[in-house]
mmCIF entry with sequence, helices, sheets and N, C-alpha, C, O atoms, coordinates in Angstrom:
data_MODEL
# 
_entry.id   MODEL 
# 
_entity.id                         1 
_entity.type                       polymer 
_entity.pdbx_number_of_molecules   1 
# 
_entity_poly.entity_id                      1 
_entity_poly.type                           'polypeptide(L)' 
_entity_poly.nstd_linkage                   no 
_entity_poly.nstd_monomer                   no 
_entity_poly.pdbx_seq_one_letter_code       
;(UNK)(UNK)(UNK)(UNK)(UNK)(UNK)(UNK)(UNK)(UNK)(UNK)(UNK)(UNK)(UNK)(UNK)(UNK)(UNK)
(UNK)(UNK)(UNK)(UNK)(UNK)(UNK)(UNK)(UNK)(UNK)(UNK)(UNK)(UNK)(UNK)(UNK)(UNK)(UNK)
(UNK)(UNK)(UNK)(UNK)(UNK)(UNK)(UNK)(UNK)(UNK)
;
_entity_poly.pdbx_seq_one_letter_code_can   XXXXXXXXXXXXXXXXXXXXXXXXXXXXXXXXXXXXXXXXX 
_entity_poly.pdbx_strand_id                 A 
# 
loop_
_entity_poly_seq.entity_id 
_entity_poly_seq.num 
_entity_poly_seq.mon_id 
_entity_poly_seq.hetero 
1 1  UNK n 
1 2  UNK n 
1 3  UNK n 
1 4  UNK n 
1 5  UNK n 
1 6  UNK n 
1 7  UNK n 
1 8  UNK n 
1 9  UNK n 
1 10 UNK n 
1 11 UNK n 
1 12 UNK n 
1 13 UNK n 
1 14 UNK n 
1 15 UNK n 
1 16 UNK n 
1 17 UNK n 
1 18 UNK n 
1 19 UNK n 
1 20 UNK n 
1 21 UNK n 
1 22 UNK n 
1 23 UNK n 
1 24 UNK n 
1 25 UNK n 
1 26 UNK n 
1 27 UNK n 
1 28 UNK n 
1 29 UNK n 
1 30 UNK n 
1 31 UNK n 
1 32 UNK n 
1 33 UNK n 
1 34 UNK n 
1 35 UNK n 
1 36 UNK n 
1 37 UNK n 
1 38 UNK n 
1 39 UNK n 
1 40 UNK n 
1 41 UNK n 
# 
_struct_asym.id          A 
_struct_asym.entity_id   1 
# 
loop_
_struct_conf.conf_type_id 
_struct_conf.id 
_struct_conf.pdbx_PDB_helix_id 
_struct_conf.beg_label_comp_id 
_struct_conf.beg_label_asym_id 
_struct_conf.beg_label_seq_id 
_struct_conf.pdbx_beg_PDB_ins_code 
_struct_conf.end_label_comp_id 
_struct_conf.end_label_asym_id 
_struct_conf.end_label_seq_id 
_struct_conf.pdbx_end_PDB_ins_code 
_struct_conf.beg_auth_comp_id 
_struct_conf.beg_auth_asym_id 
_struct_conf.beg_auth_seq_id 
_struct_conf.end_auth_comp_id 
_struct_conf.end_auth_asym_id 
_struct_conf.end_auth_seq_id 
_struct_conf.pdbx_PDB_helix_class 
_struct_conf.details 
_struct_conf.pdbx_PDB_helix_length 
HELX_P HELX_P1 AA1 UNK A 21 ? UNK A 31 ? UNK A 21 UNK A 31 1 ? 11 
HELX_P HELX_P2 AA2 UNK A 32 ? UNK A 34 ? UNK A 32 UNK A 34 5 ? 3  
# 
_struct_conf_type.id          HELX_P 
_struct_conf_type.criteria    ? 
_struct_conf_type.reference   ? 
# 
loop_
_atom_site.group_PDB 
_atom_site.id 
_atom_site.type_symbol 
_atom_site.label_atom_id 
_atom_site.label_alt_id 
_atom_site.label_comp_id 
_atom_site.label_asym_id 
_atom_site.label_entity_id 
_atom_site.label_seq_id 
_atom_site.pdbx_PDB_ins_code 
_atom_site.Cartn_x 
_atom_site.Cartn_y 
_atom_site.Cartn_z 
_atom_site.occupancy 
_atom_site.B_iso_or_equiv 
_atom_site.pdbx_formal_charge 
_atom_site.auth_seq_id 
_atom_site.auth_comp_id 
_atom_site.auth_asym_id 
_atom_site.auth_atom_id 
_atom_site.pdbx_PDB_model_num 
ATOM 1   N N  . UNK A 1 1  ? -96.768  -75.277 16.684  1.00 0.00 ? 1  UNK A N  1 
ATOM 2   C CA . UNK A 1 1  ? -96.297  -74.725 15.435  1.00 0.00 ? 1  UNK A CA 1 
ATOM 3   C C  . UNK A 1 1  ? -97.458  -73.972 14.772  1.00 0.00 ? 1  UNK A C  1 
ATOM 4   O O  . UNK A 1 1  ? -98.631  -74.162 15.091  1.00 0.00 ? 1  UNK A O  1 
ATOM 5   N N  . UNK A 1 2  ? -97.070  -73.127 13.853  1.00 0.00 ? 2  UNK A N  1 
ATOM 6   C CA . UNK A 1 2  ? -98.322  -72.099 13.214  1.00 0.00 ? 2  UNK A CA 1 
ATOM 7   C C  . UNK A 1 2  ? -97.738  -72.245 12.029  1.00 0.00 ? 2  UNK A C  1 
ATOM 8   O O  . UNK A 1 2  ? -96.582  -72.180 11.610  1.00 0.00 ? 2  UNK A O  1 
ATOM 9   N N  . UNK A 1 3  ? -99.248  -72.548 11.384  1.00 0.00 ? 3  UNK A N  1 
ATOM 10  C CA . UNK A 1 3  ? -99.110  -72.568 9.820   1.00 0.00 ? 3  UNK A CA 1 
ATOM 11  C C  . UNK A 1 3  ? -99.542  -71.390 9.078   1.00 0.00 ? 3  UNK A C  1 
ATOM 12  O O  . UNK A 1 3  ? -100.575 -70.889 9.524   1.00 0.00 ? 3  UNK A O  1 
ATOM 13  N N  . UNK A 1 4  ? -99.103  -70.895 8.210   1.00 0.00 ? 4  UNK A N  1 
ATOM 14  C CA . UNK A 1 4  ? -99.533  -69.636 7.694   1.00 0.00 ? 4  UNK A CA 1 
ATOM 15  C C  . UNK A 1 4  ? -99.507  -69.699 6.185   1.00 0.00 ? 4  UNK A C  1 
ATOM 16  O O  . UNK A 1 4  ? -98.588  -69.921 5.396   1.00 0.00 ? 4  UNK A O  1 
ATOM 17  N N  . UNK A 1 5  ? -100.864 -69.424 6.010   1.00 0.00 ? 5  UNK A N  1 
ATOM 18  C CA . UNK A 1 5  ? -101.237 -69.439 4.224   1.00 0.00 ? 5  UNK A CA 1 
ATOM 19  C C  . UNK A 1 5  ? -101.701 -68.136 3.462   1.00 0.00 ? 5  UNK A C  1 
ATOM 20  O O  . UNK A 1 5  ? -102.549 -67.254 3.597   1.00 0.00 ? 5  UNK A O  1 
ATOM 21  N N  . UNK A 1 6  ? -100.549 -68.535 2.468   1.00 0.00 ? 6  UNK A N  1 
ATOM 22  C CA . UNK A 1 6  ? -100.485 -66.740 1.856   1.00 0.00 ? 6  UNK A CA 1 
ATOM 23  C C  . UNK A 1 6  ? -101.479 -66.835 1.260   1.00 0.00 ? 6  UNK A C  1 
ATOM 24  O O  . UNK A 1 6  ? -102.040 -67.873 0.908   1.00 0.00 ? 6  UNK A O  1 
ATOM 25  N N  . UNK A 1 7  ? -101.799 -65.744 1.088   1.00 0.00 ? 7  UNK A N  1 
ATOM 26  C CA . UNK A 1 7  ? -103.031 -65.411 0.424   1.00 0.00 ? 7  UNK A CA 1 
ATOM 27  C C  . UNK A 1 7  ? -102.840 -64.223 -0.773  1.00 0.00 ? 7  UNK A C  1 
ATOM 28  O O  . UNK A 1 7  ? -103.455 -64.109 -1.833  1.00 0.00 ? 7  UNK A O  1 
ATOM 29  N N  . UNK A 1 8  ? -101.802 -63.416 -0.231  1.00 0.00 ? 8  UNK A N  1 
ATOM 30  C CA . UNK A 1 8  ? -101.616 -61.816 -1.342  1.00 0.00 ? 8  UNK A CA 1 
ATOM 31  C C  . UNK A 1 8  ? -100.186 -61.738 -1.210  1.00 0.00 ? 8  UNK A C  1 
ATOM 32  O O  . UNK A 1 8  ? -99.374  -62.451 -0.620  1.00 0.00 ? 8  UNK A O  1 
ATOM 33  N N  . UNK A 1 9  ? -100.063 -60.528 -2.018  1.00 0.00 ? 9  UNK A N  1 
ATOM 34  C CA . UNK A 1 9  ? -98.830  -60.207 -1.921  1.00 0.00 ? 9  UNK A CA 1 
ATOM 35  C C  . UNK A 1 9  ? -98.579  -58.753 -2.513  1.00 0.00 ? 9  UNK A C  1 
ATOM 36  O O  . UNK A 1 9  ? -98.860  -58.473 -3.678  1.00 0.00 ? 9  UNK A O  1 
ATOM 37  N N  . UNK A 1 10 ? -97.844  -57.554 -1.318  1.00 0.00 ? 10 UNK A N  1 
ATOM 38  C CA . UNK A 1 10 ? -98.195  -56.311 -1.079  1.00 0.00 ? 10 UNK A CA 1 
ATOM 39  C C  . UNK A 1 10 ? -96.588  -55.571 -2.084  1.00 0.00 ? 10 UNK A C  1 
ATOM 40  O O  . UNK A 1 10 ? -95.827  -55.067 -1.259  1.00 0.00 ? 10 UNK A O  1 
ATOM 41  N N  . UNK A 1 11 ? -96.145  -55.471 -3.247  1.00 0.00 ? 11 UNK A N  1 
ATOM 42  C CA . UNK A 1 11 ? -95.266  -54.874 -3.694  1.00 0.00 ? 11 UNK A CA 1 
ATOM 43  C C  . UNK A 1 11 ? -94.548  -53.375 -3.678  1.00 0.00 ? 11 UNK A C  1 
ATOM 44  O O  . UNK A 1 11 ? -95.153  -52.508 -4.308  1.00 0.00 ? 11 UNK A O  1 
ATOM 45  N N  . UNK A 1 12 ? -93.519  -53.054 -3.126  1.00 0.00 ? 12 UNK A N  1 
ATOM 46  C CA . UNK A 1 12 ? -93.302  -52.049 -2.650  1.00 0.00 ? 12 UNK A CA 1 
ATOM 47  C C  . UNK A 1 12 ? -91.885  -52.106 -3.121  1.00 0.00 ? 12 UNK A C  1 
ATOM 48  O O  . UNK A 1 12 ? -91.237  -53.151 -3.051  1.00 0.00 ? 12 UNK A O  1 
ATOM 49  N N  . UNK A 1 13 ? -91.305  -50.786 -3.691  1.00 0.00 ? 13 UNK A N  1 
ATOM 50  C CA . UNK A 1 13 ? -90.167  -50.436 -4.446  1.00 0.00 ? 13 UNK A CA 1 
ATOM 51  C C  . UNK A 1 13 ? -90.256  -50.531 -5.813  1.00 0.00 ? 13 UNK A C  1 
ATOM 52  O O  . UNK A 1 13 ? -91.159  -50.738 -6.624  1.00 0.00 ? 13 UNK A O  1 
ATOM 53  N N  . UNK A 1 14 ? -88.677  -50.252 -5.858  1.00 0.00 ? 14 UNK A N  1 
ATOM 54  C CA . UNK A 1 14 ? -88.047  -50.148 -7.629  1.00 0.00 ? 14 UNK A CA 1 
ATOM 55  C C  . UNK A 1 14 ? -87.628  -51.970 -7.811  1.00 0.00 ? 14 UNK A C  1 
ATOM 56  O O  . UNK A 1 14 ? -87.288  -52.844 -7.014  1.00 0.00 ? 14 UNK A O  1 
ATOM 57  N N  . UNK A 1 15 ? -87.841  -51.928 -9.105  1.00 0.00 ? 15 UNK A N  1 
ATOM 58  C CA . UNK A 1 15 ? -87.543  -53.429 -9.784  1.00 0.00 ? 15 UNK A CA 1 
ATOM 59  C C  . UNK A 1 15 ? -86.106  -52.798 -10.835 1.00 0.00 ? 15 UNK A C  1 
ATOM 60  O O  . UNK A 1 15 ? -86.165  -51.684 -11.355 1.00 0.00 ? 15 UNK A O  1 
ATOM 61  N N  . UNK A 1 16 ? -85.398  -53.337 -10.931 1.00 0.00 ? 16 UNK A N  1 
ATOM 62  C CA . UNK A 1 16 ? -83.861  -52.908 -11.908 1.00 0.00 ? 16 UNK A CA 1 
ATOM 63  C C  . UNK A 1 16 ? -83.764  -53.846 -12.741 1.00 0.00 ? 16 UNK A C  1 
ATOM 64  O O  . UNK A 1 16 ? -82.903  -54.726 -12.752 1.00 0.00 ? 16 UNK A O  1 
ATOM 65  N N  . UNK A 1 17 ? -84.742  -53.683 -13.555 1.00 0.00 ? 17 UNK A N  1 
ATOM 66  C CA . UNK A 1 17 ? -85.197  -54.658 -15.337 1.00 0.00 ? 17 UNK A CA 1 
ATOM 67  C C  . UNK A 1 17 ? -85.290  -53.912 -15.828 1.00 0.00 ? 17 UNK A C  1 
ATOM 68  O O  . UNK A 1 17 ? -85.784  -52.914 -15.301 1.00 0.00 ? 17 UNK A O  1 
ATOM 69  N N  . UNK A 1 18 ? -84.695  -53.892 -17.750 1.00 0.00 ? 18 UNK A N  1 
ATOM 70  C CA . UNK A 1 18 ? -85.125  -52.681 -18.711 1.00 0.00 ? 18 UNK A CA 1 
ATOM 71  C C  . UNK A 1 18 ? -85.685  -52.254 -19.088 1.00 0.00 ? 18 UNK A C  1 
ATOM 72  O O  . UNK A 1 18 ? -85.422  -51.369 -19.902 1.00 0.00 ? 18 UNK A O  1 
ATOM 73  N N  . UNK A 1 19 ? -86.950  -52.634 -18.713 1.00 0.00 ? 19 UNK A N  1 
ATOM 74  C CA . UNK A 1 19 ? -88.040  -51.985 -19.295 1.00 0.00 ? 19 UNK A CA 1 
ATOM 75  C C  . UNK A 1 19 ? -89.846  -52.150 -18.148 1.00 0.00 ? 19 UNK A C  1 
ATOM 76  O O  . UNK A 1 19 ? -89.661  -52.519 -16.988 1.00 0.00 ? 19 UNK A O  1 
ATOM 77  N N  . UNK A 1 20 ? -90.535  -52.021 -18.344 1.00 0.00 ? 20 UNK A N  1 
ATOM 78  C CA . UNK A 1 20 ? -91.661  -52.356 -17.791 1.00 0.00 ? 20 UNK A CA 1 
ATOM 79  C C  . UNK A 1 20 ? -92.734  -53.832 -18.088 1.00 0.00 ? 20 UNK A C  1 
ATOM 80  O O  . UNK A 1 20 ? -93.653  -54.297 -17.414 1.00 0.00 ? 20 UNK A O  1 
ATOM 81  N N  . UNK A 1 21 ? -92.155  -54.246 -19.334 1.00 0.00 ? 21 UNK A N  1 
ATOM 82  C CA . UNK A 1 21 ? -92.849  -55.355 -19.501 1.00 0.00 ? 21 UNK A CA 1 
ATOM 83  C C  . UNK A 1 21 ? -92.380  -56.274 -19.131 1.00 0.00 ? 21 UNK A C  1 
ATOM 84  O O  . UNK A 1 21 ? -92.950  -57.158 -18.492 1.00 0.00 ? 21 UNK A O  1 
ATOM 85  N N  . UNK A 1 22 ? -91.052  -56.239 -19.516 1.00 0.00 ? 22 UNK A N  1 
ATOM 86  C CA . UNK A 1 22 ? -89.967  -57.428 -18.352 1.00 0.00 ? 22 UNK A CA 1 
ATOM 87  C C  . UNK A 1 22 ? -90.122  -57.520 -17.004 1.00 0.00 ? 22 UNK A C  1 
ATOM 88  O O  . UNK A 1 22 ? -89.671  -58.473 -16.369 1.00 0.00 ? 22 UNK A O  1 
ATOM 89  N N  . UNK A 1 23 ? -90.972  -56.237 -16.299 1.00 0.00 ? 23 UNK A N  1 
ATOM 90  C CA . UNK A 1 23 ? -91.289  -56.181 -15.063 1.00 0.00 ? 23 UNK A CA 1 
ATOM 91  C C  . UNK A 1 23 ? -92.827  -57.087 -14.740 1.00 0.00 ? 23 UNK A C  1 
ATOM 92  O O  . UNK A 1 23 ? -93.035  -57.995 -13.935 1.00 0.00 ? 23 UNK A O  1 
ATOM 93  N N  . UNK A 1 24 ? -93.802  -56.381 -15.775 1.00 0.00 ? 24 UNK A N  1 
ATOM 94  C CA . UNK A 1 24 ? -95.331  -56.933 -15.404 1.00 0.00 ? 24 UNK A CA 1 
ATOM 95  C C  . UNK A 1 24 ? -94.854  -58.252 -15.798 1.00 0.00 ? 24 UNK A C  1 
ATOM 96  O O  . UNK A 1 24 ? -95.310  -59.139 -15.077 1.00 0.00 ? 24 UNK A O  1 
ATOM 97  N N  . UNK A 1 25 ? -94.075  -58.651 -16.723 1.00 0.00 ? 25 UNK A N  1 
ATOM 98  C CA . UNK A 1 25 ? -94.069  -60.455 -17.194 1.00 0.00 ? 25 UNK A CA 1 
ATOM 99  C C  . UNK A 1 25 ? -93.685  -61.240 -15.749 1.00 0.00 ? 25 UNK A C  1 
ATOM 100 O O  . UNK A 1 25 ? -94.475  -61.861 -15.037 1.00 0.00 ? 25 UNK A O  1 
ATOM 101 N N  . UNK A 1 26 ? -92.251  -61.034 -15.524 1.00 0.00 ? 26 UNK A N  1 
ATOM 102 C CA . UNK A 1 26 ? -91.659  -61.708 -14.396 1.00 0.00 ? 26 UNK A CA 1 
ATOM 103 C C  . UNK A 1 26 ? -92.722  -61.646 -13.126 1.00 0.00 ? 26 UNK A C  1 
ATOM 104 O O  . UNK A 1 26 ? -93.163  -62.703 -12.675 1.00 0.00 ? 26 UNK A O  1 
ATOM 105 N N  . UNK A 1 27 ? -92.980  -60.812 -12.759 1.00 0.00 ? 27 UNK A N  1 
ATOM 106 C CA . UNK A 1 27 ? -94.407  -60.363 -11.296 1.00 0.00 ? 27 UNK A CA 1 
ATOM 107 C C  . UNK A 1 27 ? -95.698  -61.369 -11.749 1.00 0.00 ? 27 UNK A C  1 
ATOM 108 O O  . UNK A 1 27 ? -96.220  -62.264 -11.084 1.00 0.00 ? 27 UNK A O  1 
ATOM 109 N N  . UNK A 1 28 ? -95.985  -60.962 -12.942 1.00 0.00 ? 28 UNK A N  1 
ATOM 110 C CA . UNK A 1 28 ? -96.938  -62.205 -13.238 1.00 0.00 ? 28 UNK A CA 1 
ATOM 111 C C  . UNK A 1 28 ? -96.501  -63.714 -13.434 1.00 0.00 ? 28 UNK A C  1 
ATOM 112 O O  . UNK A 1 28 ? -97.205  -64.601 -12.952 1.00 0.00 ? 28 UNK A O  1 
ATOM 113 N N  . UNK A 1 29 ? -95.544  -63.964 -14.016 1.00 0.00 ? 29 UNK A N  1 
ATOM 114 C CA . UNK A 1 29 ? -95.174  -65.324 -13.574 1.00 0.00 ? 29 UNK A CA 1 
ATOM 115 C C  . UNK A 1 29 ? -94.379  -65.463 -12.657 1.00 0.00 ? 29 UNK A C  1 
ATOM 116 O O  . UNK A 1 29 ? -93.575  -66.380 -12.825 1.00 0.00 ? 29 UNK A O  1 
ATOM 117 N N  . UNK A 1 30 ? -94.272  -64.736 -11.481 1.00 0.00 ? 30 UNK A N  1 
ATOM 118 C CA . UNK A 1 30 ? -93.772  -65.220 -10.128 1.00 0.00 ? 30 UNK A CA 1 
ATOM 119 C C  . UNK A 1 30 ? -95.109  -65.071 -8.751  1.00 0.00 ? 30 UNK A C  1 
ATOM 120 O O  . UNK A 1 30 ? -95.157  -65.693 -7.690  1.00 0.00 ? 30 UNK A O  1 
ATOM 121 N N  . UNK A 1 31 ? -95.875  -64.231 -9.180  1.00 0.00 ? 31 UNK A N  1 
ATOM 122 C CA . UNK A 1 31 ? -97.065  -64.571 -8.296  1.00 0.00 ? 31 UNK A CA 1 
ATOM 123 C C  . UNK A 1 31 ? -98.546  -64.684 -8.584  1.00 0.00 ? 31 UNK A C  1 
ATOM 124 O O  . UNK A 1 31 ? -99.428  -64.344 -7.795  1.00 0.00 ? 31 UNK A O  1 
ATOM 125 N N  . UNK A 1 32 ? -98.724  -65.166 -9.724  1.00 0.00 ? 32 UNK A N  1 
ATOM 126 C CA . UNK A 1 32 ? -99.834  -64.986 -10.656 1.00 0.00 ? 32 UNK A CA 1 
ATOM 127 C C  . UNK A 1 32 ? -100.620 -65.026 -10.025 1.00 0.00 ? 32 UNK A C  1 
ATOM 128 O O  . UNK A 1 32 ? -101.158 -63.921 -9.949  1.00 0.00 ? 32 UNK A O  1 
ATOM 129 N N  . UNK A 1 33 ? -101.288 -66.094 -9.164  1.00 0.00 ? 33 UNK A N  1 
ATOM 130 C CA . UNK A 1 33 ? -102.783 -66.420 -8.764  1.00 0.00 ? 33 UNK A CA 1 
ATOM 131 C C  . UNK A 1 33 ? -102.741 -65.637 -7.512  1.00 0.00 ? 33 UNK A C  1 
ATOM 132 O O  . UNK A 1 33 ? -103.812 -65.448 -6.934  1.00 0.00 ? 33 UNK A O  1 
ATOM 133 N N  . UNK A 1 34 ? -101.410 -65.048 -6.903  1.00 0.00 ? 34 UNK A N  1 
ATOM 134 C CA . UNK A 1 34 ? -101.207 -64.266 -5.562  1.00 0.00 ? 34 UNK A CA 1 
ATOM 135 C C  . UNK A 1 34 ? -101.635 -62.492 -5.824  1.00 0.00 ? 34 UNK A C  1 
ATOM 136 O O  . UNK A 1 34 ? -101.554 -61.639 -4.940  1.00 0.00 ? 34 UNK A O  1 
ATOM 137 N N  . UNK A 1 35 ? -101.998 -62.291 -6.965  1.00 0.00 ? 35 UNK A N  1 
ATOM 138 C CA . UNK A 1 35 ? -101.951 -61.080 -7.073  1.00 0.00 ? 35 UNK A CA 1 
ATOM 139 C C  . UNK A 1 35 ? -103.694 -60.657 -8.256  1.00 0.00 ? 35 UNK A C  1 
ATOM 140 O O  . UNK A 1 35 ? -104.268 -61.205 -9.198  1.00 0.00 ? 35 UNK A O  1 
ATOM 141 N N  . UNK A 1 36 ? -103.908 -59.277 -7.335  1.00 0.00 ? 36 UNK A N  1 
ATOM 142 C CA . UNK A 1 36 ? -105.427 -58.948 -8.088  1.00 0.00 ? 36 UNK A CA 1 
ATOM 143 C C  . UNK A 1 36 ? -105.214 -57.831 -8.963  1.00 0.00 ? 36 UNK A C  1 
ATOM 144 O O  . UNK A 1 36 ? -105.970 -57.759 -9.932  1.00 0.00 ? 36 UNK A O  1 
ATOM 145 N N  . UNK A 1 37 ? -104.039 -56.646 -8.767  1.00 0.00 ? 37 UNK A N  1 
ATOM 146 C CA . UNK A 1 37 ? -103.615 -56.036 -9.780  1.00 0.00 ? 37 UNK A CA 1 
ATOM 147 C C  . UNK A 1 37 ? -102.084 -56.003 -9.636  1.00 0.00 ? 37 UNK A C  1 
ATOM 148 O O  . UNK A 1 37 ? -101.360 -56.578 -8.823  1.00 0.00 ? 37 UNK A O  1 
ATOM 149 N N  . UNK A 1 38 ? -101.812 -55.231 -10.578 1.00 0.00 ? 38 UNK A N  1 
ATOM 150 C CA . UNK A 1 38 ? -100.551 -55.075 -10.629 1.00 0.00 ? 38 UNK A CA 1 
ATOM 151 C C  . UNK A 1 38 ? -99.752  -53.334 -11.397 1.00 0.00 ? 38 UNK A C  1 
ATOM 152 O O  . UNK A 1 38 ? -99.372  -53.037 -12.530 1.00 0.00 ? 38 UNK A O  1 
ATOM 153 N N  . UNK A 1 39 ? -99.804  -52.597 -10.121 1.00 0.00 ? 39 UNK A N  1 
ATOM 154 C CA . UNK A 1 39 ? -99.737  -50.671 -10.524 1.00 0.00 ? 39 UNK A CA 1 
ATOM 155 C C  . UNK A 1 39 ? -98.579  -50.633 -11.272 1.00 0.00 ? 39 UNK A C  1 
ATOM 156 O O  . UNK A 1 39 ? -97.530  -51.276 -11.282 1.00 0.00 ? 39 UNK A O  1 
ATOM 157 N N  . UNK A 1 40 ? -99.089  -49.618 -11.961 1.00 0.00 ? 40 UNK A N  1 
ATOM 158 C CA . UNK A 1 40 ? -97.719  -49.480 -13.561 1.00 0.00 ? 40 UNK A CA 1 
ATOM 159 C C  . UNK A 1 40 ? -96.910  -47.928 -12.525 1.00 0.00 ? 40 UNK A C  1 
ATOM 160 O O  . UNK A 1 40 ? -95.821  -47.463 -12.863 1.00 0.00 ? 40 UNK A O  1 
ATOM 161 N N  . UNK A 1 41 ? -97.472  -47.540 -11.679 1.00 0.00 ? 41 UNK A N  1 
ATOM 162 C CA . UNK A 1 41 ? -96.873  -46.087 -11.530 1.00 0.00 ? 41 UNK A CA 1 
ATOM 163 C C  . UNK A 1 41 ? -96.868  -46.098 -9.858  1.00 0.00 ? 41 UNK A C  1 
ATOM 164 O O  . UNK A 1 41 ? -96.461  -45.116 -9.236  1.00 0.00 ? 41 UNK A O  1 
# 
């Protein structure tokens, strides 16, 4: 068996929330310590 430990996490596409802060909020509290930035554009 292979164990595999995340380490990052690579975001790619559109998010369909109303606005952009509802976006950076949810991304930050769904992968907080998984992530080093987070691109507005």
């Amino acid at each position: 068996m292979i164990t595999a430990i995340v380490q990052g996490a690579h975001l790619v596409g559109s998010v369909n929330f109303p606005d952009a802060e509802t976006i950076f909020r949810t991304v930050h509290d769904a992968l907080n310590d998984r992530l080093k930035r987070i691109p507005d554009g």
